[in-house]
N, C-alpha and C positions, 0 to 999 in steps of 0.2 A: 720409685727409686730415690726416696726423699730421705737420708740419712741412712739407719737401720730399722728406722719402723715403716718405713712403706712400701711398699710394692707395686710397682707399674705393671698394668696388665699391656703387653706387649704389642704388635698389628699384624694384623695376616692381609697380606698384599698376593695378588694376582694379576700378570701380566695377559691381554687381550690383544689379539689381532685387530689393526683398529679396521677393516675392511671387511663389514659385513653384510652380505645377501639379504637385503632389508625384510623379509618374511619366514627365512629359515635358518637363522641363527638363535642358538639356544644356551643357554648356561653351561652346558656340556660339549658341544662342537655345533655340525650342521646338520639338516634334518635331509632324511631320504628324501627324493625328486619325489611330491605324490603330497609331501606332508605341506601345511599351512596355516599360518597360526596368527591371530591379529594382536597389533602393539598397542598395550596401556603406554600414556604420560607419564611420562616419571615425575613427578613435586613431591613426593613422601623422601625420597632418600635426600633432597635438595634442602627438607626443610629440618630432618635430623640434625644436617651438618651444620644449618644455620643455624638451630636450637643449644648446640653443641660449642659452637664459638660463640654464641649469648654466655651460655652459661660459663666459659673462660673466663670471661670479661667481669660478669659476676663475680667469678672467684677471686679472680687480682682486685676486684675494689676491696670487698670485705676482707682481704689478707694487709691490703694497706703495709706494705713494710715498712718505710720513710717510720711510720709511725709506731708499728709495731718489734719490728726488728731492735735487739740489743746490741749488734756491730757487733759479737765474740767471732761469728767464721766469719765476717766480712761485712764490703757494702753491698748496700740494695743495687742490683745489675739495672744499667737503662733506666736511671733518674728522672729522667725527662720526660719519663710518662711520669711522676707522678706519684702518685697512690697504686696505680697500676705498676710500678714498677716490680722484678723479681727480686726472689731469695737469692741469697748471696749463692754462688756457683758449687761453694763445697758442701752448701746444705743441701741447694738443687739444684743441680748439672741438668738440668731437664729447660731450665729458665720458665718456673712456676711460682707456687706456692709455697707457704710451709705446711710441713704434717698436720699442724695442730687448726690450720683454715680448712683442709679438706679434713677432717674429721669431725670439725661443727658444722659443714654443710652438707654431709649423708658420706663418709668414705665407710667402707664395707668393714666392716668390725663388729667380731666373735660374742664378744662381751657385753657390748649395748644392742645386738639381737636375742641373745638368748637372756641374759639376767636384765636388762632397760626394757625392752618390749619393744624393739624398734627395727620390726621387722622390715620396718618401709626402706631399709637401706640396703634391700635386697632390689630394688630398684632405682635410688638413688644414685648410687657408686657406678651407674652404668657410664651415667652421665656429669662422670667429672673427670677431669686430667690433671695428671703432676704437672703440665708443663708445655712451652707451644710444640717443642718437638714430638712430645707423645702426643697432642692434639692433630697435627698434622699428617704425623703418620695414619694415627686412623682414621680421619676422616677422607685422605688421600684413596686409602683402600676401601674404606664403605664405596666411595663415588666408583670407583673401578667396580669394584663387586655388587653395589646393589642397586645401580640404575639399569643396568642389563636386565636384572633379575626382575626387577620393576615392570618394567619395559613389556617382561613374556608372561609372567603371572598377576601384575596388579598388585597396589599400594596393600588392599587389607590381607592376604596371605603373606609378603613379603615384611609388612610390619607386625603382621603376629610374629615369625620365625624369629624376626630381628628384637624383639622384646622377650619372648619366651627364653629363646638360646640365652639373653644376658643374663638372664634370672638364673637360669638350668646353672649359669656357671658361677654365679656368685653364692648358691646354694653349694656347690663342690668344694669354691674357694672356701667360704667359712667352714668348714667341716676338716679341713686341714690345716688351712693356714689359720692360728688365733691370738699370735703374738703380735701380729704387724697389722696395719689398715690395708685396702686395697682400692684402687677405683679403675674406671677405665670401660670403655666400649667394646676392647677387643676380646671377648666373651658374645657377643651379640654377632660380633663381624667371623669368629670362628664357627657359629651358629649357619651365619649363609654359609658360608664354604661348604658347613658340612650340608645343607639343602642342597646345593648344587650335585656334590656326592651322589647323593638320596635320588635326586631329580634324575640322573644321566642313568643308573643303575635301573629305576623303577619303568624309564620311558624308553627302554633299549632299544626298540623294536624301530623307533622312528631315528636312528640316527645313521648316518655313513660312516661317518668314520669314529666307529667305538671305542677299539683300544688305542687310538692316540690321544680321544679326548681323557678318555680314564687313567692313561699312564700321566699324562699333563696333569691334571686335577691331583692324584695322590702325592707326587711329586710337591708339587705347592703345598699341599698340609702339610706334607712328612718335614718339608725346610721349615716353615714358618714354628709346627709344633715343635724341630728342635732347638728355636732360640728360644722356646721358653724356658731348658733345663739352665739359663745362665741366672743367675744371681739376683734378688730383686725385680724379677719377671714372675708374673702370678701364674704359672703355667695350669693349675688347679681351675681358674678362669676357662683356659684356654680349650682344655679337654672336656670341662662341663656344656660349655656352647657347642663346641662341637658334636658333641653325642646330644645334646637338646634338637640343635637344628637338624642332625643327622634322618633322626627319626620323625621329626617334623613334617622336614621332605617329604617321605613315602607318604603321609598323609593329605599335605596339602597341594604338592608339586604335580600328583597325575595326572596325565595324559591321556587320551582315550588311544588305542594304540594301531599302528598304520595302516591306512585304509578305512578305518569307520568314518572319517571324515568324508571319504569322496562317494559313500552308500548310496547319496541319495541320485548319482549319477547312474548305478547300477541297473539293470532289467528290472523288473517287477518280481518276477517269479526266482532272484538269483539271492541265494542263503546268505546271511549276513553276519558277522565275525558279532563277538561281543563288546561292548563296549570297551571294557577291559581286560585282559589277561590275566589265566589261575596265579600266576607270584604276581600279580601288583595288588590282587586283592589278599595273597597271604601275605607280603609285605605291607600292606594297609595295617591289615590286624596286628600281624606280630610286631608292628612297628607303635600301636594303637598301648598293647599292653604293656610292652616296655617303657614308654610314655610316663603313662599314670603310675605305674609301679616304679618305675628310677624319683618321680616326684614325689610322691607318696612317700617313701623311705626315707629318702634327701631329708624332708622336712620336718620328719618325725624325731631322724635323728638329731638334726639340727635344734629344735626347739624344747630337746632332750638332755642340751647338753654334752653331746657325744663328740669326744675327737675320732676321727675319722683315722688318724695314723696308730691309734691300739689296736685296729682291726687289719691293719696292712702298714708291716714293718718296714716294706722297700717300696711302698709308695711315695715318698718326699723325694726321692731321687727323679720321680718324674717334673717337679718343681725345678729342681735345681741339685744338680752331680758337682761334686765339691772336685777341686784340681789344688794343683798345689800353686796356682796364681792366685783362685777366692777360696773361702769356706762361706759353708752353709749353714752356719749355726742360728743365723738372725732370721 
């Protein structure tokens, strides 16, 4: 949200009942009496965050305003840090950087992935912010949303979805958006949301109470994806993480499903359910193929040079719907 060329990728926040049943609380609501499930340590999503306000800190040294700033919109905000100090307010209302620091240190841009070679900033841009408020916000909602998640499936699924989704969405974003930069986490963090989705859908069987966790959960996407249609919000980010981590889920989130767990309490001679159920294993797959084939394409067209908006004329409206308070022409 740094002038007219950059784009803050937005946060997706989710509010938690803090009172939970210490073995049967799940991403989705609470699990039928019967179910039980042991808890991972959370330090993975503890040390994103910390990694995450490193690398802030990093950005304000090498932005250096005192030093680099010309004074035309203003003074550097909060002096007294320094070198650390921000951009002037009207450059960045965010209290960050300038454009042109987060573009030397990986911000997501069309131009130097496809003609520079510099594909790595499909990973970079996850982990940078305009500003401490867009820092805050997401790293507020990672802690909400991905120490729970932590907690019920373990650090290496829950940091695969949380890298993959960023990726899934900064491959969307560049493919539409290629005037502006873009950075930001919340691409990874609409990623869990959408595992969580995936997970409550694919593990149906073990939960009590279904449609209030499912009406709750859409509800939170459906708010969060529509602040992305406002102005300078990468909503492109927002949808790519979420259909990454969506399908993610049904992959990695399964569940053996109610009752295989308490088999071995069972008689000797009494028939035993399968491990899993026929839609968690067609969801596996069909979840498996869309996968590889939404990447696959993603990248091909991407590294092709393709804008993504010749092919879909009313698609920038999911970015941003113009009013007659902004336009969307930047």
């Amino acid at each position: 949200m740094i002038g007219n060329r950059d784009l803050e990728r937005g946060t997706a926040t989710k509010s938690r009942n803090q009172s939970y049943p210490q073995s049967y609380y799940a991403s989705g609501g609470t699990y039928d009496v019967g179910y039980s499930d042991s808890q991972w340590t959370s330090w993975l999503v503890p040390m994103i965050v910390v990694a995450n306000v490193a690398m802030f800190v990093v950005i304000m040294f090498v932005n250096n305003c005192p030093k680099n700033h010309n004074g035309v919109q203003g003074e550097c905000v909060a002096k007294f840090l320094g070198r650390l100090s921000f951009q002037p307010l009207r450059e960045n209302p965010l209290f960050g950087p300038s454009s042109s620091t987060l573009e030397k240190l990986g911000a997501l841009e069309w131009d130097k992935i496809v003609h520079q070679n510099q594909a790595w900033r499909l990973i970079t841009c996850i982990w940078l912010h305009a500003g401490v408020i867009h820092l805050l916000a997401n790293m507020l909602s990672l802690v909400f949303i991905g120490i729970r998640l932590e907690q019920q499936f373990g650090f290496i699924r829950v940091g695969f979805i949380y890298l993959l989704s960023g990726i899934g969405g900064s491959i969307l974003s560049a493919l539409f958006i290629q005037r502006s930069i873009s950075v930001g986490a919340s691409g990874a963090l609409f990623g869990l949301l959408g595992a969580m989705l995936s997970e409550l859908l694919t593990n149906w069987t073990i939960y009590s109470n279904k449609a209030a966790a499912l009406i709750t959960l859409v509800v939170i996407i459906a708010i969060n994806l529509a602040v992305g249609i406002l102005p300078h919000v990468d909503n492109f980010a927002h949808i790519g993480g979420f259909l990454s981590g969506f399908l993610l889920g049904f992959l990695l989130l399964i569940r053996p499903q109610f009752g295989w767990l308490e088999r071995r309490h069972l008689p000797a001679d009494t028939r035993l359910k399968s491990k899993y159920t026929v839609y968690q294993y067609a969801f596996l797959v069909f979840a498996a193929v869309l996968l590889i084939l939404g990447f696959t394409v993603g990248l091909v067209m991407l590294f092709k040079g393709e804008n993504a908006n010749k092919h879909c004329s009313w698609c920038h409206y999911l970015s941003c719907v113009p009013t007659s308070r902004w336009s969307c022409n930047n």
